[in-house]
N, C-alpha and C positions, 0 to 999 in steps of 0.2 A: 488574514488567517485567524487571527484570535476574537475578529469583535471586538466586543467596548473593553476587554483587558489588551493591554500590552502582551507582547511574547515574553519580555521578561519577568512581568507580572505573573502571568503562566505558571513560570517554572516557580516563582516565589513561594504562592499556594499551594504548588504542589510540593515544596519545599525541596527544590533543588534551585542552588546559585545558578545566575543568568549567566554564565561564560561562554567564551566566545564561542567555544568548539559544540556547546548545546544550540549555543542558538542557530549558528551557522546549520548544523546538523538538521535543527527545523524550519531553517530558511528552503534547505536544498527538500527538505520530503513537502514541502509545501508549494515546492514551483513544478516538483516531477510526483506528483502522485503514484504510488505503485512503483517504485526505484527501487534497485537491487542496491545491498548494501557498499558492493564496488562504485558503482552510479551516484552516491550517496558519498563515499570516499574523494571522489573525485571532483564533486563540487563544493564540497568543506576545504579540498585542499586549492582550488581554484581560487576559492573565496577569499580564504585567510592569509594564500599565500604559502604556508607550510601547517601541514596536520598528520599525527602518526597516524596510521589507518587501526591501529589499537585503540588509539583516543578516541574516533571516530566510531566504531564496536563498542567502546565501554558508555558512549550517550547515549547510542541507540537503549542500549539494553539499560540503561536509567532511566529513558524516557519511557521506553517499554513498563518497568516495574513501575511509573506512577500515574501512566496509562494516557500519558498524552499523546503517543502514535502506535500505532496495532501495525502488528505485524502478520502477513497474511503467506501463504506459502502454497502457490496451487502444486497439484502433483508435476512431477517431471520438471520442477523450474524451483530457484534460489528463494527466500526467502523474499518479501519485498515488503515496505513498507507505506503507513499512510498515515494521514492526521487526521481520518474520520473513525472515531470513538466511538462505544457506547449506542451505537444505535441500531446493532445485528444485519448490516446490510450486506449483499451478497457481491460477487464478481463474475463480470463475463471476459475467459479469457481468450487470446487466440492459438488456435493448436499452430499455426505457421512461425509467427513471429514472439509470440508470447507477448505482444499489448495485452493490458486489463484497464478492465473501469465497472468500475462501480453500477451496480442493480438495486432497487430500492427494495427492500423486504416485500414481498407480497401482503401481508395482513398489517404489517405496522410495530408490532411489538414483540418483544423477545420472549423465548423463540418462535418465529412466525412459522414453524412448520409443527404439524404432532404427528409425532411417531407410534405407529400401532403397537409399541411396547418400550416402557422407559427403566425395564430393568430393575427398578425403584431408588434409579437417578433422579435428581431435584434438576432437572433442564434449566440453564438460563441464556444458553445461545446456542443458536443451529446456524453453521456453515456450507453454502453452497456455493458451488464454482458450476458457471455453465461454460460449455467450449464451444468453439465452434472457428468460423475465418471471421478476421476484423473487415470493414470495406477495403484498407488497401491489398488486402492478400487478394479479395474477390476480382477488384479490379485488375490486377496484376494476373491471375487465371484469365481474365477476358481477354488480358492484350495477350498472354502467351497463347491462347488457342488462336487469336486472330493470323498471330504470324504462324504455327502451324498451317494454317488454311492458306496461307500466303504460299507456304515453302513448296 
């Protein structure tokens, strides 16, 4: 996850203490990218054993304020979270299931879209969600029409 720093090193520079319940909290957004913060609950408390799910809400939003995991929230679904920073990148999500993953900015740099009017807002990020079915929703359409045609 972190590269040539350590995760506790991470947090050190960012100047929050390594404990258990942060690092766990970036162990579980690191294994499940795009995890809802229940999902995120649930493996801080699998991990450690026992964790309040308050404890677990107050890293996120630590970690949030020193910007080591972004938090993303498409319409119609929970908040969710990720360890990619800083780099204005988009989401494709599923209208069925609600899988996301990650889209790479079209241009590169922030904000990679220009809007024909900025109000005479100073832009430093532009958010995009595209929707659409993941392959398993598609595939699951195929087999459900196949057994219609069967029935």
């Amino acid at each position: 996850m972190a590269g040539i720093l350590t995760t506790p090193m991470l947090l050190r520079t960012a100047g929050l203490r390594p404990t258990a319940i942060r690092l766990a909290v970036l162990d579980a957004v690191d294994e499940s990218p795009h995890a809802g913060a229940q999902q995120i609950v649930s493996a801080v408390q699998q991990g450690l054993g026992s964790a309040s799910r308050q404890a677990v809400y107050d890293a996120l939003d630590q970690l949030l304020a020193v910007q080591l995991i972004r938090r993303i929230e498409p319409a119609g679904s929970p908040a969710r979270y990720e360890l990619r920073v800083g780099d204005n990148h988009h989401h494709v999500v599923c209208r069925r299931c609600g899988s996301a993953s990650d889209v790479d900015c079209a241009v590169g740099e922030a904000p990679c879209l220009e809007p024909s009017q900025t109000h005479g807002f100073v832009l430093d990020e532009a958010e995009v969600t595209f929707w659409g079915l993941c392959p398993q929703c598609q595939e699951h359409d195929v087999h459900a029409g196949m057994e219609d045609q069967d029935g």
